[in-house]
C-alpha positions as CSV (number, residue, x, y, z in Angstrom):
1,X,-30.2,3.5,-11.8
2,X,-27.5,5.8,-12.4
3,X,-26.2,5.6,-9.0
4,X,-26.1,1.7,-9.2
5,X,-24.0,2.3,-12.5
6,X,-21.6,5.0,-11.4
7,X,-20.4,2.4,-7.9
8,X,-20.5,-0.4,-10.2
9,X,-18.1,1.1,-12.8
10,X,-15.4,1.3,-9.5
11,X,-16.7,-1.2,-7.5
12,X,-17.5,-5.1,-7.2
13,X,-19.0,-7.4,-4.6
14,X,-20.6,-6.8,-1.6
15,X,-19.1,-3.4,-1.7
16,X,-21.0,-2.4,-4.5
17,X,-24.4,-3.1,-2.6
18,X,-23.4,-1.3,-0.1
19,X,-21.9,1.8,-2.4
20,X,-25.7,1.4,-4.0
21,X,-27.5,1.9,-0.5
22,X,-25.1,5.0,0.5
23,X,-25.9,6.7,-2.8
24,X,-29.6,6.0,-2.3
25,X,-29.6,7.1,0.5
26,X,-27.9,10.5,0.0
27,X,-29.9,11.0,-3.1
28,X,-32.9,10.8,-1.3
29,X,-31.6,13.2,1.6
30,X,-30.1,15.5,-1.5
31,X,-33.7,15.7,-2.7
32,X,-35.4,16.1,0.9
33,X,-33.0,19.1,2.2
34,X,-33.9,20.7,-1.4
35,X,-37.3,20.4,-1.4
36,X,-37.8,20.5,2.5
37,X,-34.7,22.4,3.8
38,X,-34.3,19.2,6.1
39,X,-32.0,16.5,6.9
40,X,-34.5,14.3,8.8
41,X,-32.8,12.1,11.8
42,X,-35.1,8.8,10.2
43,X,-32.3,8.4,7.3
44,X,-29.1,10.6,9.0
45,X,-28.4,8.6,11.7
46,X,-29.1,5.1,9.7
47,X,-26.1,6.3,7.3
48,X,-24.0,7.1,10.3
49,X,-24.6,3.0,11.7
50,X,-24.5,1.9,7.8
51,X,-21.1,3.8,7.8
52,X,-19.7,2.5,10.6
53,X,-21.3,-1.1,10.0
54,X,-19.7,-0.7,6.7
55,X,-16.4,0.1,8.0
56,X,-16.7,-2.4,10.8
57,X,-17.0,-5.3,7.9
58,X,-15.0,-4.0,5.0
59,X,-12.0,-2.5,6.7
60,X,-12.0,-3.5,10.5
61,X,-8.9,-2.2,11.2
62,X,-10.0,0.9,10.0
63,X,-12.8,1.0,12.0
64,X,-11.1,4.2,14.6
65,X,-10.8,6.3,11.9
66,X,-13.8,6.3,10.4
67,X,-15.0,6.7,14.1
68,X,-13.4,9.6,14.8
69,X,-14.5,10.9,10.8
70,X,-18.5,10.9,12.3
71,X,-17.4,12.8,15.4
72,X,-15.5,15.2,13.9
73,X,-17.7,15.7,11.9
74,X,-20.7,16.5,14.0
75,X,-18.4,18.5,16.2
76,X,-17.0,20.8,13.3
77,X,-20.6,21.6,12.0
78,X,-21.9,22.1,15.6
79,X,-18.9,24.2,16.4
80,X,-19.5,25.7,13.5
81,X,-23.5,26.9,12.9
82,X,-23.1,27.5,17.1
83,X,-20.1,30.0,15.6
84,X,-22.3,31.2,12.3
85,X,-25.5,31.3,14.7
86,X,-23.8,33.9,17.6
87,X,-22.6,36.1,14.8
88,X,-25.8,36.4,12.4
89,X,-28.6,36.2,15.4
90,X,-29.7,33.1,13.2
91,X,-29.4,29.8,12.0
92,X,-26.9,29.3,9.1
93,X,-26.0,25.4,9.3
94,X,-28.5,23.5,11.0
95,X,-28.0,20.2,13.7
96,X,-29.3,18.3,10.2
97,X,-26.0,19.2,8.7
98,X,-24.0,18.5,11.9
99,X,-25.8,14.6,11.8
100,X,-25.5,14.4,8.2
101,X,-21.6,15.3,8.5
102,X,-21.0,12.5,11.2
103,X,-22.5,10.1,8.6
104,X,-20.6,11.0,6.3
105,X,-17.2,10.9,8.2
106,X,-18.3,7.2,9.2
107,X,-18.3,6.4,6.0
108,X,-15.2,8.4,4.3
109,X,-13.2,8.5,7.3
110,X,-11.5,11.3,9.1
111,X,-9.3,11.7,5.9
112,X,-12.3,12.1,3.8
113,X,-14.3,14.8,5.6
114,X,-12.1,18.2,4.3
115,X,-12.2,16.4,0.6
116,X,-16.3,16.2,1.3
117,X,-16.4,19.5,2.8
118,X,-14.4,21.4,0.4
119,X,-15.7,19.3,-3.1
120,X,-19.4,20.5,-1.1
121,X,-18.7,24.1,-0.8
122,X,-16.9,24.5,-4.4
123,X,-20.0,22.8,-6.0
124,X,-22.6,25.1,-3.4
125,X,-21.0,28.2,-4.5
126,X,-20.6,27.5,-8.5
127,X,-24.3,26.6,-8.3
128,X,-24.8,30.1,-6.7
129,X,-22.8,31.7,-9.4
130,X,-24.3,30.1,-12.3
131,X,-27.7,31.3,-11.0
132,X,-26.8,34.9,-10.7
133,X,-25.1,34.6,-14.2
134,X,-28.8,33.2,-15.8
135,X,-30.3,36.6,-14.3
136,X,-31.7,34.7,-10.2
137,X,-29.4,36.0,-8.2
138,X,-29.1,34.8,-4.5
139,X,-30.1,37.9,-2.0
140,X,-28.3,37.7,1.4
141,X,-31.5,36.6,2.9
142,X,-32.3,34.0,0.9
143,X,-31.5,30.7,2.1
144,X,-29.8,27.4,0.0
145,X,-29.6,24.0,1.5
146,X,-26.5,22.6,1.7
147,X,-27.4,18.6,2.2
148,X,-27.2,18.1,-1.7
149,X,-24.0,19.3,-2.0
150,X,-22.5,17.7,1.3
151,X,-24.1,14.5,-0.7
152,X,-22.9,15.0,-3.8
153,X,-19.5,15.5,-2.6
154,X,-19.9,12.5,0.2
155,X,-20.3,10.3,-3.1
156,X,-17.5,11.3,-5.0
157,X,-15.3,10.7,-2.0
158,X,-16.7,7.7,-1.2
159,X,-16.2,6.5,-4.7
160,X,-12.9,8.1,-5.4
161,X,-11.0,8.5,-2.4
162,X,-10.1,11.8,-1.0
163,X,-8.4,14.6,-2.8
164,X,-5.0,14.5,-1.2
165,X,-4.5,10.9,0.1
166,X,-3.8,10.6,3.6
């Protein structure tokens, strides 16, 4: 419910039913990678389509750059767990992050992605600090699921706009 509050606060129309199914959606993805440690194909790759479909009907002429957001996006996070994974010996960003990433440039756009990216890691690593301040530190080894973050931040972008307009 507070999801359907939050877009409808900013948003009217048909683009509030829309805003309502992305934030659905990355809730239940959110609570999925937490739980599971997975970003499941069955509900990435229907938020890439909805963000493109989205785009496609809302702002055609903006339809390139939100495009080019999803595959810069799954190229970045590719690029960069293949990066992460040569250096460690082991997976640090999985393909579910690269997927996830491309939906969420399809529906942001290319201008939103470092916005998502950065809001995403700021949030990841407060969360980190706050647990080592409340005595549960985070060993090296021990692994934290980045999905609800990317979420988080791919709503507050989505909502917002970027943090430096394009």
């Amino acid at each position: 419910m507070l999801i359907a509050i939050w877009a409808s606060a900013i948003l009217s129309g048909p683009l509030l039913w829309a805003s309502c199914v992305l934030g659905w959606m990355l809730l239940t993805l959110a609570v999925m990678d937490w739980q599971h440690r997975i970003l499941a194909d069955v509900l990435t790759l229907p938020l890439l389509v909805a963000g493109l479909a989205a785009a496609a009907f809302y702002a055609p002429s903006a339809l390139g750059h939100h495009a080019v957001g999803a595959a810069t996006g799954f190229a970045g996070f590719r690029l960069l767990g293949g990066l992460y994974h040569g250096l460690r010996g082991r997976e640090g960003l999985g393909l579910g992050d690269a997927k996830f990433l491309a939906g969420a440039g399809a529906w942001v756009s290319w201008t939103g992605l470092p916005s998502v990216i950065l809001l995403a890691s700021v949030s990841a690593l407060s969360v980190v600090a706050l647990m080592g301040l409340v005595g549960r530190p985070v060993g090296r080894w021990q692994q934290i699921p980045f999905g609800p973050f990317l979420c988080l931040a791919t709503w507050i972008v989505w909502l917002h706009g970027p943090l430096v307009p394009a």
